[in-house]
C-alpha positions in Angstrom: -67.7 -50.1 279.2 -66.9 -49.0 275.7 -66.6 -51.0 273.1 -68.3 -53.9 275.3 -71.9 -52.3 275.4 -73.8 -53.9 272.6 -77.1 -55.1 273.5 -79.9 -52.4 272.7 -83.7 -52.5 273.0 -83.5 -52.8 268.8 -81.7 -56.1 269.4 -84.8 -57.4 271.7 -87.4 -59.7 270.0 -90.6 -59.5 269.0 -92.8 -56.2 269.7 -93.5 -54.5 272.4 -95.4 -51.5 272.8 -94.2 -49.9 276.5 -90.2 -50.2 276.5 -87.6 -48.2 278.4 -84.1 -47.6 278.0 -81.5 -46.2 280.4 -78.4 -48.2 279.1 -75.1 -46.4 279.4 -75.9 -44.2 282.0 -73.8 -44.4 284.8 -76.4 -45.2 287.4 -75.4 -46.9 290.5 -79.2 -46.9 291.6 -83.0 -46.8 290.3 -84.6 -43.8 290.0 -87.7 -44.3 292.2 -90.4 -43.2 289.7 -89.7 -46.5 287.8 -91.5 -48.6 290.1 -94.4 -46.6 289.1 -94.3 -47.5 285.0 -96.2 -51.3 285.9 -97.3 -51.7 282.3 -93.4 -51.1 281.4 -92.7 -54.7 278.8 -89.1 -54.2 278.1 -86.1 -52.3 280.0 -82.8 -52.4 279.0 -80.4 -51.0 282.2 -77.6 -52.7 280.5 -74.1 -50.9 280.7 -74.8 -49.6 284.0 -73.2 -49.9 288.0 -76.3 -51.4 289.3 -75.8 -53.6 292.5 -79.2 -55.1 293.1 -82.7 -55.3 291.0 -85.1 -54.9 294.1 -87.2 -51.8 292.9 -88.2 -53.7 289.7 -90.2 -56.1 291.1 -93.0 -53.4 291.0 -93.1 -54.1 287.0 -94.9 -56.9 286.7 -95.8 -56.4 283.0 -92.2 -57.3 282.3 -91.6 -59.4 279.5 -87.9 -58.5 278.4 -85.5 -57.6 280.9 -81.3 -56.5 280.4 -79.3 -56.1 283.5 -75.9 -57.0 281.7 -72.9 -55.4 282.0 -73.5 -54.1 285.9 -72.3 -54.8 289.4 -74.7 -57.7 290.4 -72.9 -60.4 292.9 -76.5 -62.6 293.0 -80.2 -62.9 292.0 -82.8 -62.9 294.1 -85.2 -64.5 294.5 -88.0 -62.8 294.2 -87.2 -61.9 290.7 -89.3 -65.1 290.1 -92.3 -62.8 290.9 -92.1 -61.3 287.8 -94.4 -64.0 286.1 -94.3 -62.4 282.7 -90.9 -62.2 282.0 -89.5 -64.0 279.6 -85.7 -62.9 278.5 -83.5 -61.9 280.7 -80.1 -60.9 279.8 -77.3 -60.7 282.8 -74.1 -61.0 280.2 -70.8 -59.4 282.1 -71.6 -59.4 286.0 -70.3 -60.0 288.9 -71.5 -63.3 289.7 -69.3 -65.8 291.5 -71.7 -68.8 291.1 -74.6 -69.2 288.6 -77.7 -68.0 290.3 -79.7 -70.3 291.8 -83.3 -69.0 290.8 -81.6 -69.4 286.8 -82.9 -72.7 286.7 -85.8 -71.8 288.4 -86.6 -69.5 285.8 -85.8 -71.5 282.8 -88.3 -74.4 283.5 -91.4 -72.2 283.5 -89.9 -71.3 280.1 -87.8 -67.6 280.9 -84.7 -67.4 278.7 -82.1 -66.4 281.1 -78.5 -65.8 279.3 -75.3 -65.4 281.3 -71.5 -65.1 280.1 
């Protein structure tokens, strides 16, 4: 991923007092304790090999959410359950079609961003 992984939790908008970052490190799966951090507003697992986003649907204080640069084929979803999200970046996956929860998503007003 070098030179490719650009987007950072400084990049994200607004301000948000409970944020996370494990971009850039390798990881091929979610450490289990993160389902624990439910007041958690913004994670950035960007630059990653994460195949599926299950285990966050714990953090339903999620408000900003980057899963680009990883191994995800689809969305599920149940990613809709996260009511308070509202960006979610997915930039350089694996996706063969567009997502079908995407729309979804966008008409209650979540900023989802593909390319």
């Amino acid at each position: 991923f070098e030179g490719e992984c650009t987007y950072s939790i400084a990049k994200s908008p607004g301000r948000i007092n409970s944020s996370m970052s494990l971009n850039g490190n390798g990881l091929s799966g979610l450490p289990s304790s993160l389902e624990k951090l439910i007041n958690l507003k913004l994670l950035d697992l960007s630059c990653n090999a994460l195949p599926e986003v299950l285990p966050l649907l714990e953090l339903i204080a999620l408000k900003w959410l980057n899963l680009s640069f990883n191994q995800f084929t689809e969305l599920p979803d149940s990613i809709e359950e996260l009511s308070l999200l509202k960006f979610l970046l997915l930039f350089r996956n694996k996706f063969i079609t567009v997502p079908a929860v995407k729309e979804r998503l966008e008409k209650r007003g979540t900023i989802v961003i593909l390319g």
